[in-house]
C-alpha positions in Angstrom: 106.7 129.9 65.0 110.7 128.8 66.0 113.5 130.4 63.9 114.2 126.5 62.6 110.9 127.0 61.5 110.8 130.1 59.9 114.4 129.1 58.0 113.0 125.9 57.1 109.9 127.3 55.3 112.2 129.7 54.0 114.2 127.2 52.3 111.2 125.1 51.5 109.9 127.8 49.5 113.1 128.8 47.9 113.6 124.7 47.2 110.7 124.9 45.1 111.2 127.9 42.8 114.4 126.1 42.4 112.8 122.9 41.3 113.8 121.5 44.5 118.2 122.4 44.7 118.1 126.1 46.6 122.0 125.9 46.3 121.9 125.2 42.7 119.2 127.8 42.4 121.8 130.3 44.1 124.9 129.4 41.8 122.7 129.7 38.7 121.8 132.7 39.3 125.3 133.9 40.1 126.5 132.7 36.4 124.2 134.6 35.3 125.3 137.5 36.8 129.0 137.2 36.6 129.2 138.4 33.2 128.0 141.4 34.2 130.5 141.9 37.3 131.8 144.8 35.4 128.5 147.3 35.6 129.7 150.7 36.4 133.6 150.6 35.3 133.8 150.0 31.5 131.2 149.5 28.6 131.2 146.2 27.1 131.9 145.8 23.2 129.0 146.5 20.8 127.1 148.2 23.5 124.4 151.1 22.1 125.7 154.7 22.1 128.9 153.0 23.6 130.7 156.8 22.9 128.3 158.6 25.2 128.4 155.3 28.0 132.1 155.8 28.1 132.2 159.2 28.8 129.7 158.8 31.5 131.8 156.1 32.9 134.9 158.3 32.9 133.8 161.2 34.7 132.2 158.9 37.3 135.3 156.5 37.5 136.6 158.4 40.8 133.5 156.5 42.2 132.5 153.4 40.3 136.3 152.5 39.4 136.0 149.8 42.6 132.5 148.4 41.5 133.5 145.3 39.1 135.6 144.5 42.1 133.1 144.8 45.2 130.4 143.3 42.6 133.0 140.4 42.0 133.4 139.5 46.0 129.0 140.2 46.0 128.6 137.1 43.4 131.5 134.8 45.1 129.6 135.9 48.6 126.9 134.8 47.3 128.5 131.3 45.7 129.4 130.7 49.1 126.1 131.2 50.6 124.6 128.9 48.2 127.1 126.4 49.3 126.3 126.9 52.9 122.4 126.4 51.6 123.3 123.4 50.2 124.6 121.8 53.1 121.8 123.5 55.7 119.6 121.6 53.7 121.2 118.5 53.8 121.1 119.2 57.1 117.6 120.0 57.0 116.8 116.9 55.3 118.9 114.7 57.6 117.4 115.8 61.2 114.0 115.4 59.6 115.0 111.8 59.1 116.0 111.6 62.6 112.8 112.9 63.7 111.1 110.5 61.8 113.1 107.8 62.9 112.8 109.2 66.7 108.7 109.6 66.0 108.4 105.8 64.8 110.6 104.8 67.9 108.5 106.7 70.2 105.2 105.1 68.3 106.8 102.1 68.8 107.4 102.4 72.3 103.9 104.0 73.0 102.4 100.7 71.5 105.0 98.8 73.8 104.2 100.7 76.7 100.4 100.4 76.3 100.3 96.6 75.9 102.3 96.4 79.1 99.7 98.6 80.7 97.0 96.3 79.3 99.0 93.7 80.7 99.6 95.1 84.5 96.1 96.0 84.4 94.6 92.3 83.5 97.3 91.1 85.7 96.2 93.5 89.0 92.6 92.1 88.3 93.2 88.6 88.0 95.2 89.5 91.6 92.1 91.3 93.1 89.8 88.4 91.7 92.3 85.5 93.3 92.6 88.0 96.4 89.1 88.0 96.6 88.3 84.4 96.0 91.1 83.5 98.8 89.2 85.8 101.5 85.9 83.9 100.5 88.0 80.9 100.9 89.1 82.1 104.2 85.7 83.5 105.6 84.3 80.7 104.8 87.0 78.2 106.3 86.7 80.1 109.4 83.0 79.8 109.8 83.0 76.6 109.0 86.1 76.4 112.2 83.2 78.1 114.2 80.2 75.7 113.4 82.4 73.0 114.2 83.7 74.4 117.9 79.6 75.5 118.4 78.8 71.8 117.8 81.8 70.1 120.0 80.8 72.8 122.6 77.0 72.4 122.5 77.5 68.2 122.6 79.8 69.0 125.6 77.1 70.9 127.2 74.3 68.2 126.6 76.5 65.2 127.7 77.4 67.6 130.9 73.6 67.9 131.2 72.9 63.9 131.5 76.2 63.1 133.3 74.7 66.0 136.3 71.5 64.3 135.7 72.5 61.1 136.1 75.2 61.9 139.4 71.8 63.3 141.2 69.7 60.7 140.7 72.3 57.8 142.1 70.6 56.1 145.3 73.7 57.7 147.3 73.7 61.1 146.2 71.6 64.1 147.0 68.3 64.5 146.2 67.5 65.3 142.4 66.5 69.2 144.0 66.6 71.7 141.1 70.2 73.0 140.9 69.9 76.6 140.9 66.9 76.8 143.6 69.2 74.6 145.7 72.1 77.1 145.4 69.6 79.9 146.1 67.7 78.8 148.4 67.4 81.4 151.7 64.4 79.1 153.3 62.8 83.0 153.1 61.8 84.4 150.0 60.3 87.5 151.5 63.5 88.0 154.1 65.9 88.2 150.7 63.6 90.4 148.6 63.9 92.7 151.5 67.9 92.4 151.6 67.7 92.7 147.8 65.9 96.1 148.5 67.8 97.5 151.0 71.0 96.9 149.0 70.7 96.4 145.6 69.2 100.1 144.8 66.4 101.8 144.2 64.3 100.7 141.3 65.3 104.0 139.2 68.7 103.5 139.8 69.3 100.1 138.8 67.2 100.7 135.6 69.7 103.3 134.6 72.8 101.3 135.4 71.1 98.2 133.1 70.5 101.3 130.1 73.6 100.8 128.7 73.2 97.0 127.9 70.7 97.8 125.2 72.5 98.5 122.5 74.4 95.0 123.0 70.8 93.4 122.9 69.8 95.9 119.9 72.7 94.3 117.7 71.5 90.9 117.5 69.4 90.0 115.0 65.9 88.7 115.0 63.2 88.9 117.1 63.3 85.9 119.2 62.9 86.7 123.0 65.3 87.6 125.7 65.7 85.5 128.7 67.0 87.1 132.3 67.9 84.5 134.6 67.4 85.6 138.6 65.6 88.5 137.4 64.6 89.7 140.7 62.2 92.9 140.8 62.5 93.2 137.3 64.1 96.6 136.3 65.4 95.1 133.2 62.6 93.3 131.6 60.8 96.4 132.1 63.2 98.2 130.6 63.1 96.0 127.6 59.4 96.2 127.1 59.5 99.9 127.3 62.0 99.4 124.4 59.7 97.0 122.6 62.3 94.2 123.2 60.6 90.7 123.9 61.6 89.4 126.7 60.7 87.6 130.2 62.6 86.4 133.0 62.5 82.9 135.8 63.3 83.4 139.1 63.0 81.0 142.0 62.0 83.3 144.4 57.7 83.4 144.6 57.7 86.7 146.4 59.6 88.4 143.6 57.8 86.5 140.6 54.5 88.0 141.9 55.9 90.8 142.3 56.8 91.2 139.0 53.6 90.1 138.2 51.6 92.7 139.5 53.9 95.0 137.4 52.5 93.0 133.8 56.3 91.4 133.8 56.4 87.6 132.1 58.3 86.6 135.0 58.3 82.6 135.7 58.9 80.7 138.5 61.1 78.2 137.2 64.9 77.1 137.9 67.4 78.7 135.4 69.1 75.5 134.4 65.9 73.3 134.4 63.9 76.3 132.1 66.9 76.9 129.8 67.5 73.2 129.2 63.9 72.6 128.6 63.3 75.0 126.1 64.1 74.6 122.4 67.4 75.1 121.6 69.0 77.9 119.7 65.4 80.1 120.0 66.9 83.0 122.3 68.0 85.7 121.2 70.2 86.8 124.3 70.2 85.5 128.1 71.2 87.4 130.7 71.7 87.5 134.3 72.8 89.9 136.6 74.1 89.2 140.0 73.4 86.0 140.2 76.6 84.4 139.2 78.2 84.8 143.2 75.2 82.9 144.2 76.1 79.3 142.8 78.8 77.0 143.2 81.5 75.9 140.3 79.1 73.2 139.1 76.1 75.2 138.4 77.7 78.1 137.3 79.2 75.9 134.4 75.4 74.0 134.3 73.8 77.6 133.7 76.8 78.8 131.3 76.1 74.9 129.3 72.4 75.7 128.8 72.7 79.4 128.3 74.5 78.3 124.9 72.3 75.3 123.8 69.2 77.8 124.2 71.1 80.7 122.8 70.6 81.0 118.7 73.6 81.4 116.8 75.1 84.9 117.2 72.8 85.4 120.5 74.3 87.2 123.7 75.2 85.8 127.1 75.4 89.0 129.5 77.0 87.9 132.9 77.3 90.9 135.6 78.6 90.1 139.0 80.4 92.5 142.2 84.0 93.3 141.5 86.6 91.5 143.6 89.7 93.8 142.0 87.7 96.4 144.6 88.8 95.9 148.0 86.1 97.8 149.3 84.1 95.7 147.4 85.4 92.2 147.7 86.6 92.6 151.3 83.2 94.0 152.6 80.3 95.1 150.4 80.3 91.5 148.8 79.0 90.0 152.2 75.6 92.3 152.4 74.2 89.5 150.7 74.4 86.6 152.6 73.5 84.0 150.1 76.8 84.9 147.8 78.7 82.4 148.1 82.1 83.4 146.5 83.5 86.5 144.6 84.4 85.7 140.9 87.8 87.1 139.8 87.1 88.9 136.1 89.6 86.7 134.4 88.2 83.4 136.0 84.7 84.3 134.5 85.9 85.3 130.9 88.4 82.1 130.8 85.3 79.6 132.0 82.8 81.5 129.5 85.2 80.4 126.7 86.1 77.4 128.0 82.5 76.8 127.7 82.2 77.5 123.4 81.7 81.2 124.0 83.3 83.4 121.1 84.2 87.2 121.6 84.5 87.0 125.3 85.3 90.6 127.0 85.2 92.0 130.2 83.1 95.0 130.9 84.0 97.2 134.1 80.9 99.1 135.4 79.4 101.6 138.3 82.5 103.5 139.4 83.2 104.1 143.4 81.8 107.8 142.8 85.6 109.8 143.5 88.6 110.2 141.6 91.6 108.2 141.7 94.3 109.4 143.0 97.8 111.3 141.3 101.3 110.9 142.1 101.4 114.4 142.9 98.8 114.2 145.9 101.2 112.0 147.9 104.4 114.0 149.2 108.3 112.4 147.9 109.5 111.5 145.0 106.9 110.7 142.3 109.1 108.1 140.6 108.4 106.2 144.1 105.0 107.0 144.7 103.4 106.9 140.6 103.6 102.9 141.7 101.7 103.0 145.3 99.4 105.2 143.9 98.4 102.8 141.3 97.8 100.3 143.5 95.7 102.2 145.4 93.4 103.5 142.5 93.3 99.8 141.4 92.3 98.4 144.9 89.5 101.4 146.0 89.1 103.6 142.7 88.1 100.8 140.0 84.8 99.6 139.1 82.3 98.3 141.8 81.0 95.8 139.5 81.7 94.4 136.0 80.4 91.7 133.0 81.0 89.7 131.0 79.7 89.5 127.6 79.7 86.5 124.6 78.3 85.4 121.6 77.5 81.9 120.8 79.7 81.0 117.3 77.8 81.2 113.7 75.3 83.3 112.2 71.4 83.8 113.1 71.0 81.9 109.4 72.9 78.8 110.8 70.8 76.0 112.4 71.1 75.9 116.4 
């Protein structure tokens, strides 16, 4: 307990013996004693054996003779202390005023303070709940911004389809030939399989550069099948059944369908363009082709990217892997092992006509490094200010990928209609 404490029950309990005036408690009591200020220096009148008091009183006057005096300035001490009392507890009485005053303020402003919490709080959800009804809003707005560039892109694609149609069959143009078999064409299935063999890799090889395309497949949903266009020998369909992926692949090359045959792959013989514009649209799950886009001209490039997304279902995968031009090893001399490529594709030529074409989430993927390291501006001699520059060039025109693809998803949802 405080000392203001300990005074103030002090005086609380005095108050009370006093019926409630400590001061006037104090000064009655002084009156009272006043008349007897004079205990120990004389006998009062009428007192009891007042002759024997007296002459007790005078032969101990050399000490008492002072008492009436100091007893005197006790009692007007003590008048002044009851004063004092008086005003410590008006004192008392005023500050507990103020504290009650101060207590009801601070109630006051508790209650104030907690209807504005209330209020922030109601106000912060009706933000959250507007916030959140806006990003619906928005979500939706921009799906519904997809569904509508699918659609333009998909009629796009099927008007393409019967304008190329239509250009073929005219009475002066070329024969209505299939339009990848006539870009592919070698006049000697068996003499490009062989090339393929000699150049492409070894079986084991090219299955582990494919690998890393599966978890791309993997995040599609659905179970509709995957469709790889050119599939050659057929490392990646087989990689996709060991993964219990369905899948099958078209080829126009009859030496390497039955070749993939003989191996239990769903391989067709069938033109890409003419098999993935026949089949029912939005029912694949991804389509994929790799090395294939150097063999075909401008025209069926954009024909195979067309019916890649009218077969694709919403959200499917178009995988696109071609050689590397940005390698000059690989664009000034590698490229022309083959001799049926016909042009390399630059990276950023590829990703712009994939989007051009409807494609959403179009990025470039560089793959199968040159097998050494780049090199530092430290390994040339001079200044490496001067030579950080040269260097990079170099790294960038012999040390970057050898190949590279593109990947893109057909706009909307698997739960949107093709």
């Amino acid at each position: 307990m405080s000392d203001r404490e300990l005074v103030r029950s002090y005086i609380e309990r005095a108050a009370v013996r006093a019926d409630g005036d400590l001061g006037q408690y104090v000064r009655d009591r002084v009156a009272e004693a006043r008349p007897h200020a004079h205990a120990g220096a004389e006998v009062p009148e009428g007192a009891r054996l007042r002759g024997v008091k007296q002459a007790m009183v005078a032969a101990s006057r050399p000490v008492t003779s002072h008492q009436s005096v100091v007893n005197n300035q006790v009692l007007d001490a003590l008048d002044r202390v009851a004063e004092d009392l008086r005003e410590l507890a008006a004192r008392v009485t005023t500050t507990d005023q103020y504290v009650s005053r101060v207590r009801a303020t601070a109630a006051t402003i508790e209650g104030l303070v907690d209807e504005l919490v209330v209020g922030f709080e109601a106000e912060r959800r009706a933000r959250e709940e507007l916030g959140g009804r806006l990003e619906a809003e928005l979500e939706r707005a921009e799906r519904f911004r997809e569904d509508i560039g699918a659609e333009l892109a998909a009629m796009r694609a099927r008007q393409d389809q019967v304008l190329r149609a239509a250009r073929e069959a005219l009475p002066d143009g070329p024969s209505p030939l299939t339009l990848l078999s006539r870009e592919l064409s070698v006049h000697d299935d068996t003499l490009y399989e062989a090339i393929e063999d000699a150049f492409r890799g070894t079986r084991e090889a090219v299955t582990d550069m494919l690998r890393g395309y599966l978890d791309d497949v993997r995040a599609v949903p659905g179970d509709n099948p995957v469709v790889d266009v050119g599939c050659g020998r057929g490392e990646w369909l087989e990689l996709l059944s060991h993964e219990g992926i369905t899948a099958y692949g078209c080829d126009t090359n009859q030496v390497a369908v039955d070749r993939g045959l003989r191996l239990g792959l769903d391989i067709r013989l069938a033109d890409a363009v003419d098999h993935l514009g026949g089949i029912e649209p939005g029912s694949v799950r991804a389509v994929t082709s790799f090395h294939v886009a150097e063999h075909l001209s401008l025209d069926t490039l954009v024909a195979l990217i067309d019916a890649a997304f009218l077969a694709l279902q919403p959200g499917g995968l178009l995988i696109l892997e071609t050689p590397n031009p940005n390698n000059h090893q690989v664009g000034a001399a590698n490229f022309y092992l083959d001799p049926t490529h016909l042009k390399p594709l630059h990276p950023l030529f590829l990703q712009f006509l994939v989007t051009s074409r409807g494609f959403a989430d179009v990025a470039v993927r560089e793959l199968h490094g040159p097998g050494f390291e780049g090199l530092l501006p430290t390994d040339l001699a001079g200044d490496p200010n001067r030579t950080t520059p040269f260097v990079e060039a170099l790294n960038q025109a012999f040390a970057s990928a050898l190949d590279y693809a593109v990947l893109a998803r057909k706009p909307g949802s698997p739960s949107d209609p093709a």
